[in-house]
C-alpha positions in Angstrom: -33.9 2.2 -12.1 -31.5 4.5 -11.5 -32.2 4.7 -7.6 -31.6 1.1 -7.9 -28.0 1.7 -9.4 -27.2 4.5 -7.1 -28.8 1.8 -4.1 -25.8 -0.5 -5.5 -23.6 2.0 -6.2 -23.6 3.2 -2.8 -23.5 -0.6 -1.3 -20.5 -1.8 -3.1 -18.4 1.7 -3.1 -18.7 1.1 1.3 -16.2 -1.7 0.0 -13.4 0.2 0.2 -10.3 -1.2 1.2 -7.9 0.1 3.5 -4.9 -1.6 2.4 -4.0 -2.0 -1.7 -2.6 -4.7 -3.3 -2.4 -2.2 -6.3 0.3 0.1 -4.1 2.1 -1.6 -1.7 4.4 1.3 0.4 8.0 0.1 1.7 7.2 -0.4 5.1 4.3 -2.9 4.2 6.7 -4.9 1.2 8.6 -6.9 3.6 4.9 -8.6 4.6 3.8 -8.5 1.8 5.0 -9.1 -2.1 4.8 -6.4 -4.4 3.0 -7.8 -7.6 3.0 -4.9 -9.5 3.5 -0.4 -9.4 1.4 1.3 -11.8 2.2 4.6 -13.3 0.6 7.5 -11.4 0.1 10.1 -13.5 -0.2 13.0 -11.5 0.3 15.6 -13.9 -2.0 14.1 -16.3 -5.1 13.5 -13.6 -4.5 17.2 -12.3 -4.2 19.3 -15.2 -7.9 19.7 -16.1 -9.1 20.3 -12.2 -12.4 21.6 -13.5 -13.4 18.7 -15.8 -12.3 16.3 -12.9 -14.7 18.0 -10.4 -17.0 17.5 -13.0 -17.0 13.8 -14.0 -16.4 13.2 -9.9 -20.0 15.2 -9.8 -21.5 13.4 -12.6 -20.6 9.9 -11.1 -22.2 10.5 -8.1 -18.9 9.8 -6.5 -18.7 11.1 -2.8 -14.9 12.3 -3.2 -13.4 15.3 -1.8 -11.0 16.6 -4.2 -9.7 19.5 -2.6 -8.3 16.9 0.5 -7.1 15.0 -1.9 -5.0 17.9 -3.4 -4.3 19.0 0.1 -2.4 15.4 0.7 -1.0 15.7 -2.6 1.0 18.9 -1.5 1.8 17.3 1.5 3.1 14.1 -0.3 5.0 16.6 -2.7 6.8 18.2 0.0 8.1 15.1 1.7 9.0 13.2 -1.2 11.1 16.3 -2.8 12.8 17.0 0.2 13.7 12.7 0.5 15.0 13.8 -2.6 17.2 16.7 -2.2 18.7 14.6 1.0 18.9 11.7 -1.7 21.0 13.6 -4.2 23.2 15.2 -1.6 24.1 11.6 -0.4 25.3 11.0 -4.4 27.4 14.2 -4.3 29.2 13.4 -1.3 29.5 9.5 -2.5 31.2 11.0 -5.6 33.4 13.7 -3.8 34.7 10.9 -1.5 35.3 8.8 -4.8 37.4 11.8 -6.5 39.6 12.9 -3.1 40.3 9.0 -2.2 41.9 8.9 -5.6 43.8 12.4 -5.7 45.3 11.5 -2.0 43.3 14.3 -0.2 43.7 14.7 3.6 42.4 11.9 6.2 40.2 14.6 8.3 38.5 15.8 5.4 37.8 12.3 3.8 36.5 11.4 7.4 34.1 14.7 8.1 32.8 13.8 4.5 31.6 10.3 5.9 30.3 11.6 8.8 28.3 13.8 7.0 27.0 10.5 4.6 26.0 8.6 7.7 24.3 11.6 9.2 22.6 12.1 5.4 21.7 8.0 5.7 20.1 8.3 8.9 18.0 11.4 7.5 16.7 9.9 4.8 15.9 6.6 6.4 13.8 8.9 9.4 12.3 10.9 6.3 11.1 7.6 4.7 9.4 6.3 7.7 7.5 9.8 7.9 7.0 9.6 4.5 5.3 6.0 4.2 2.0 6.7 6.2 1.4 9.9 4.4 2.2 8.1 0.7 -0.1 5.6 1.9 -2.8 8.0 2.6 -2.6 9.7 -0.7 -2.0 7.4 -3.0 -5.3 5.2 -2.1 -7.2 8.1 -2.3 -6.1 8.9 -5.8 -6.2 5.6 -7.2 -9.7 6.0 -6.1 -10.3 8.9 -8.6 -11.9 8.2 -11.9 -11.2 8.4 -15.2 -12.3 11.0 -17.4 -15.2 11.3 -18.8 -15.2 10.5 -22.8 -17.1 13.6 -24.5 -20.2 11.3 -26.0 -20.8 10.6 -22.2 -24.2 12.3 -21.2 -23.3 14.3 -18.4 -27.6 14.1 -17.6 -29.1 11.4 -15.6 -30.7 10.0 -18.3 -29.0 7.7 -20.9 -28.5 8.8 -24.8 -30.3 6.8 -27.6 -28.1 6.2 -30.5 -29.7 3.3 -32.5 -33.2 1.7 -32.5 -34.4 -1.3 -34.2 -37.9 -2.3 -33.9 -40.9 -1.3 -31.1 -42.1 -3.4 -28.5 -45.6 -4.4 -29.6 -48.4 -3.9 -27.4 -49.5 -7.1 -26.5 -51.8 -7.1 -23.0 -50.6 -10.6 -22.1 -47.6 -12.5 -22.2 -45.9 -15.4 -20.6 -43.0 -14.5 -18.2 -39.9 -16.9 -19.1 -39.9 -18.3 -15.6 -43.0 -20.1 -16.8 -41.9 -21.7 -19.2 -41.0 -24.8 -16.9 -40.3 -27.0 -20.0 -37.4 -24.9 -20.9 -36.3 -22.4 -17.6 -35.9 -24.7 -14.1 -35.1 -21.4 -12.0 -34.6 -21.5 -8.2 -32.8 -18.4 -7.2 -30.1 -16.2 -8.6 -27.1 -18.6 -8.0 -29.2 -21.6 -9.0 -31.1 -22.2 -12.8 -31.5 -24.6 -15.2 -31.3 -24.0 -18.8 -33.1 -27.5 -21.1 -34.4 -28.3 -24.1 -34.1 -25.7 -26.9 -32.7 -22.8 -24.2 -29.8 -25.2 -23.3 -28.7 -25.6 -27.0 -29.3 -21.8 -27.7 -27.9 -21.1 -24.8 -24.3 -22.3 -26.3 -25.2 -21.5 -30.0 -25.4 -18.0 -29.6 -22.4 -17.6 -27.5 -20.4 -19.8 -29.9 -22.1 -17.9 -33.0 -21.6 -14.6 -32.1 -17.4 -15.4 -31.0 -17.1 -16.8 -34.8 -19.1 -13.3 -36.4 -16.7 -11.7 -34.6 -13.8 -13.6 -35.7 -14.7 -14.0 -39.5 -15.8 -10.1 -39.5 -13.9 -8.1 -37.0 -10.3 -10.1 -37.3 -10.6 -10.7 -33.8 -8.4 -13.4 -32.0 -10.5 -15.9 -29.7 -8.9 -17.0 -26.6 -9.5 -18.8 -23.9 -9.4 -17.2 -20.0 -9.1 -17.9 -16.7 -11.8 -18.2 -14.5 -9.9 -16.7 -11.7 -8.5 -12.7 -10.9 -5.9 -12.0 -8.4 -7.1 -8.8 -6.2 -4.4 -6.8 -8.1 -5.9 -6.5 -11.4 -9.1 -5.8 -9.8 -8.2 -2.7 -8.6 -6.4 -1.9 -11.7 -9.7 -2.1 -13.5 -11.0 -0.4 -10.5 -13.9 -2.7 -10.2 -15.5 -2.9 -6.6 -14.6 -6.0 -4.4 -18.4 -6.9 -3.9 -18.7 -7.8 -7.7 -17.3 -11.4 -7.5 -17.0 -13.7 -4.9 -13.2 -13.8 -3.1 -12.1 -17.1 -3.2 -11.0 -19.2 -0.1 -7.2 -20.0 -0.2 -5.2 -22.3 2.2 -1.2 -21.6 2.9 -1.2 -18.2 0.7 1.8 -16.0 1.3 0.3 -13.3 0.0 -2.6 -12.7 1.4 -3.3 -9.0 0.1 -3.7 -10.0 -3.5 -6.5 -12.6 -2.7 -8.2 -14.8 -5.7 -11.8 -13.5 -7.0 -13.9 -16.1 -9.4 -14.8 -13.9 -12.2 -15.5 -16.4 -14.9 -13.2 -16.2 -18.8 -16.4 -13.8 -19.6 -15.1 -10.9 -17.8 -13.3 -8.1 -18.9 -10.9 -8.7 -16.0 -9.7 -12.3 -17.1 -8.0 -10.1 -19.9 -5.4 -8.0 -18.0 -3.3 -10.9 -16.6 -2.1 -11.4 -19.5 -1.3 -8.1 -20.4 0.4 -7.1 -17.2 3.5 -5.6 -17.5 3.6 -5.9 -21.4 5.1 -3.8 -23.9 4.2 -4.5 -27.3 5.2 -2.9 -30.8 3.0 -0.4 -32.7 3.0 -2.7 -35.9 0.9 -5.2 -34.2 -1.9 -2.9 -33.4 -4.7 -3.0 -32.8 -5.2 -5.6 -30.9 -9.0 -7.6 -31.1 -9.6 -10.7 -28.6 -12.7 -12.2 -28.3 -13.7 -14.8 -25.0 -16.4 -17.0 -24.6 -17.1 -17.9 -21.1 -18.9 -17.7 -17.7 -19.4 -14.3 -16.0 -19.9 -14.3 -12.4 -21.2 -10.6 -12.0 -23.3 -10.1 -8.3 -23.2 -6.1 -9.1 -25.6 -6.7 -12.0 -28.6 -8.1 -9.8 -28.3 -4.8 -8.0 -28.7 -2.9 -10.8 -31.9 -5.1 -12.5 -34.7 -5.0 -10.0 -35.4 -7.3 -6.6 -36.9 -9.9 -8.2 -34.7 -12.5 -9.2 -35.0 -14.0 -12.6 -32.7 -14.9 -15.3 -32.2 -11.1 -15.9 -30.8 -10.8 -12.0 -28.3 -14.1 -12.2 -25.3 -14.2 -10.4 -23.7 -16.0 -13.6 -24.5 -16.8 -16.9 -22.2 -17.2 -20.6 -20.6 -14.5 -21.9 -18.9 -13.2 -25.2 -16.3 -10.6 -23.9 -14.1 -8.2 -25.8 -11.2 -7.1 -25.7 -8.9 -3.8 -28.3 -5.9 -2.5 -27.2 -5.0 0.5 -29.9 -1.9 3.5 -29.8 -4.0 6.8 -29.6 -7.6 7.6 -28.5 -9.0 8.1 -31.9 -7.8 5.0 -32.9 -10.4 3.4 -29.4 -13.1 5.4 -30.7 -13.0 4.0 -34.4 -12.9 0.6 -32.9 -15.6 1.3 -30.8 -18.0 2.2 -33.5 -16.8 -0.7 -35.5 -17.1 -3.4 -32.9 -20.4 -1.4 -32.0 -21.7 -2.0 -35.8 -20.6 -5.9 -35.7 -23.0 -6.0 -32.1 -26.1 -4.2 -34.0 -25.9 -6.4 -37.6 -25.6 -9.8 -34.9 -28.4 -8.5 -32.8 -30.0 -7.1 -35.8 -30.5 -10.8 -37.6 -32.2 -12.2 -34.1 -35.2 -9.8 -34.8 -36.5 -8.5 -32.0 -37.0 -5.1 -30.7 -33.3 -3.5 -29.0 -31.5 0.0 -28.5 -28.0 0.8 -28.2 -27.7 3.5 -25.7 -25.0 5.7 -24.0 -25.5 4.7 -20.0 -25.0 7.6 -18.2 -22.0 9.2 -15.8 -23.4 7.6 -13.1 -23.9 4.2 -13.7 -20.1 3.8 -15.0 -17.7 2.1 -13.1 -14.2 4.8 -12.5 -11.8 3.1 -15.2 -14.8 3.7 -17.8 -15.0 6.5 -19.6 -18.0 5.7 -22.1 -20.2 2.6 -21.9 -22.6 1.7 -24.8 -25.2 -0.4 -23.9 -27.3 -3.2 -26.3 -30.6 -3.5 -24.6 -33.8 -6.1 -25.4 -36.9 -5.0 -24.3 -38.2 -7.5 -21.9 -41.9 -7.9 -21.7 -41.8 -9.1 -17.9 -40.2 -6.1 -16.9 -41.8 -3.5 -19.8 -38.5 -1.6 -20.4 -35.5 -3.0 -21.8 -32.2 -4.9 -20.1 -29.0 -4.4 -20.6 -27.9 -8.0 -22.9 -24.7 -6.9 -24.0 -22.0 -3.8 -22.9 -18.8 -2.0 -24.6 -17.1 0.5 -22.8 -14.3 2.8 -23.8 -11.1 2.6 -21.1 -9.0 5.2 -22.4 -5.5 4.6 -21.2 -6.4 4.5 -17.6 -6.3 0.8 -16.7 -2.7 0.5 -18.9 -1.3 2.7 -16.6 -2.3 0.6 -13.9 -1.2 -2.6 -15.3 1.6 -1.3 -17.2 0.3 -2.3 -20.8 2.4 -0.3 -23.1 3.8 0.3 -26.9 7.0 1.2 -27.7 8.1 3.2 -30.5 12.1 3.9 -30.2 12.6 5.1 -27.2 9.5 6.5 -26.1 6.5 4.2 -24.5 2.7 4.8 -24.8 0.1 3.3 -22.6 -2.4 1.8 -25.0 -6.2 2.9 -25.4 -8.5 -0.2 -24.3 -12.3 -1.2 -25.6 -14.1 -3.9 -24.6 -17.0 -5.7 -22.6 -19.5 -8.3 -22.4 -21.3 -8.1 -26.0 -23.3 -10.8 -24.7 -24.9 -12.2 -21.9 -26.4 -15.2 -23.3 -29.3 -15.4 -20.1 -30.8 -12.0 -20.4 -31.1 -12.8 -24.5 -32.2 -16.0 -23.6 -35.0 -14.7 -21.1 -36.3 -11.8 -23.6 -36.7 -14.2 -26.4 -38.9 -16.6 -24.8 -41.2 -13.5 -23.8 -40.9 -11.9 -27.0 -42.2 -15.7 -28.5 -38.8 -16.3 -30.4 -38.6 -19.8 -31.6 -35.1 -20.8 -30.1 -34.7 -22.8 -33.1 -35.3 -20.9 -35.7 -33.5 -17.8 -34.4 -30.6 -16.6 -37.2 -27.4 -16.2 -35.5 -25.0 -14.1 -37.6 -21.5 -16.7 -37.5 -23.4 -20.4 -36.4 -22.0 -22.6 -39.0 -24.8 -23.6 -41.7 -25.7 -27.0 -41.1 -23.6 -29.7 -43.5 -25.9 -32.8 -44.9 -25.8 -36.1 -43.1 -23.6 -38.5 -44.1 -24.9 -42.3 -44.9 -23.3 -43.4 -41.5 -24.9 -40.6 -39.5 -28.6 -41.5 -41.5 -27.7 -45.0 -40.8 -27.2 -44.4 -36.7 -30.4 -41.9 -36.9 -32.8 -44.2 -37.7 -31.3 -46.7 -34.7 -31.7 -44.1 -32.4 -35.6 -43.6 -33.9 -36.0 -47.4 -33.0 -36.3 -46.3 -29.1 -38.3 -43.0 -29.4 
């Protein structure tokens, strides 16, 4: 399995695009419009060199940091000599201001503009040497990672952290794809949910968003389906994941449309670009129902397609913003606790794990997974992920909290807690009855009235 993710890994990662929509340099903005600058945080993604090596080693990621420092000093030079020429320029512009007005001689006011325009045309020279090497560092560190949270297992192997139930030891079962009364499955882009997994299918999406709400205080909301290139990189998810989206007449053709589905984590961040809330209304708890159209995951779960490898499926996504890191981690064990009490009810045997350094994506920096076992495949599947941000995608998007003066970049959980297929797929192999499942937030069912009895029995006329 885990040659599998580094297969995928290694796939999707050859992705890499040469021009950002993220960071757009001055020479390119005239093409192309700017959408938004994140804050690069040098001094913050530098200071620990050692534990960055580290988590870029435990990823499996194939960067070169010490090039990457070595353009950083190169960038460093240029840009703080474009400044000493910058603030020169100001000190003359302000000299020239102060002799104009005390009447001071015509040659020196006019060897002082010479030396401005000579100043303009340095700086203009030094820009245009400067843009390709911005360009070349920049992308490379908006390509490094985010660090690793401390629960992370550094190991290849994930960390178990809660258990409930064993897999029985039965010597036969029924794969779902069987189950041709309920499962019509062609390929990963094409299935057909009926019968009792159609109706669970939307009951335990719709259950599991109202647990959420009633016992978490979260806020539901509804998503787009769509994701401008821009925020994809912010969340530094690989362009293979979704499928780009043909556009006619688009001016900007950079920042390109992806069909994620309102079940991704990414249908979040459009609408926290840019946005600068106060403490007082922290933290913030969304929940999304929604389709998730994730191609990356079919990588991950084995060649053979089934409803654990689909392209798309419904999904519950999450989304908490909070003001300091200890505040994320105390909302992810809550929101963790909600996940286990829902999946908990359904019966069946599942794990929440830690995944591993080097099945995260870079903007995580902890993933908990809620894994099934699934008879078919005898291990357990991933049906449900929360994963610890830290503050590095609000630096890229600009999500912040102000108090007085000063402005924090806000600490982000969230992810899929369910993916309504792969549940789907391990209960019918488990030999769940669909409709007797308990789903933690479904609405207990109110009596019939007289005029729904009355138009019951007409509709038993034609059975």
């Amino acid at each position: 399995m885990l040659g599998l993710r580094r297969l995928a890994k290694t796939c999707l990662s050859s992705n890499k695009r040469h021009i950002s929509a993220l960071y757009i340099t001055g020479d390119k903005a005239n093409e192309n419009y700017v959408t938004l600058q994140p804050y690069l945080d040098f001094a913050g993604t530098f200071r620990d060199r050692p534990a960055l090596e580290q988590g870029i080693a435990s990823r499996g990621l194939g960067i070169e940091l010490e090039k990457v420092l070595a353009k950083f000093a190169k960038y460093q030079t240029h840009h703080e000599q474009l400044q000493r020429l910058d603030e020169e320029r100001e000190a003359i512009s302000k000299e020239l201001k102060t002799l104009s007005k005390s009447g001071a001689a015509a040659e020196q006011l006019e060897s002082l503009r010479e030396r401005g325009k000579a100043l303009r045309n340095d700086v203009k020279a030094l820009k245009q040497q400067l843009y390709p090497i911005e360009d070349d560092f920049i992308h490379d560190f908006l390509h490094l990672p985010n660090a690793l949270h401390p629960h992370c297992p550094a190991a290849k192997q994930q960390k178990l952290i809660y258990r409930h139930g064993l897999p029985t030891s039965k010597p036969h079962f029924i794969s779902h794809l069987e189950h041709k009364d309920l499962v019509h499955f062609i390929d990963n882009q094409r299935y057909y949910l009926m019968e009792q997994a159609a109706h669970f299918d939307v009951n335990a999406m719709q259950a599991l968003a109202s647990y959420l709400v009633s016992k978490g205080d979260f806020v539901q909301t509804s998503n787009p389906d769509f994701v401008r290139c821009v925020l994809l990189e912010a969340n530094a998810t690989p362009m293979g994941d979704y499928h780009q989206v043909k556009e006619e007449h688009l001016q900007n053709k950079l920042n390109v449309a992806y069909l994620t589905g309102g079940g991704a984590f990414e249908s979040f961040l459009g609408a926290m670009t840019k946005l600068c809330i106060y403490p007082s209304v922290l933290p913030l708890r969304y929940v999304a129902c929604g389709r998730s159209y994730n191609r990356e995951e079919g990588l991950i779960y084995g060649p053979d397609s089934s409803l654990y490898t689909v392209t798309q499926t419904n999904a519950v996504q999450s989304f908490v913003a909070t003001l300091t890191a200890e505040e994320a981690d105390a909302q992810m064990e809550q929101l963790l606790n909600l996940a286990i009490n829902f999946y908990k009810a359904l019966d069946v045997p599942f794990q929440l794990v830690y995944a591993p350094a080097d099945s995260l994506t870079p903007a995580e920096s902890l993933r908990a997974s809620l894994e099934v076992y699934a008879p078919s495949l005898k291990r357990y599947v991933c049906v449900g992920r929360i994963s610890n941000y830290g503050d590095f995608v609000s630096k890229r998007i600009l999500f912040s909290s102000r108090r007085e003066k000063h402005y924090d970049f806000l600490h982000l959980i969230g992810g899929p807690v369910l993916y309504t297929t792969r549940l789907l797929a391990a209960l019918i192999e488990l030999g769940i009855d669909l409709d007797k499942c308990k789903l933690l937030g479904r609405p207990n069912p109110q009596p019939m009235t007289q005029l729904e009895q009355d138009l019951q029995e007409f509709k038993d006329l034609f059975k």
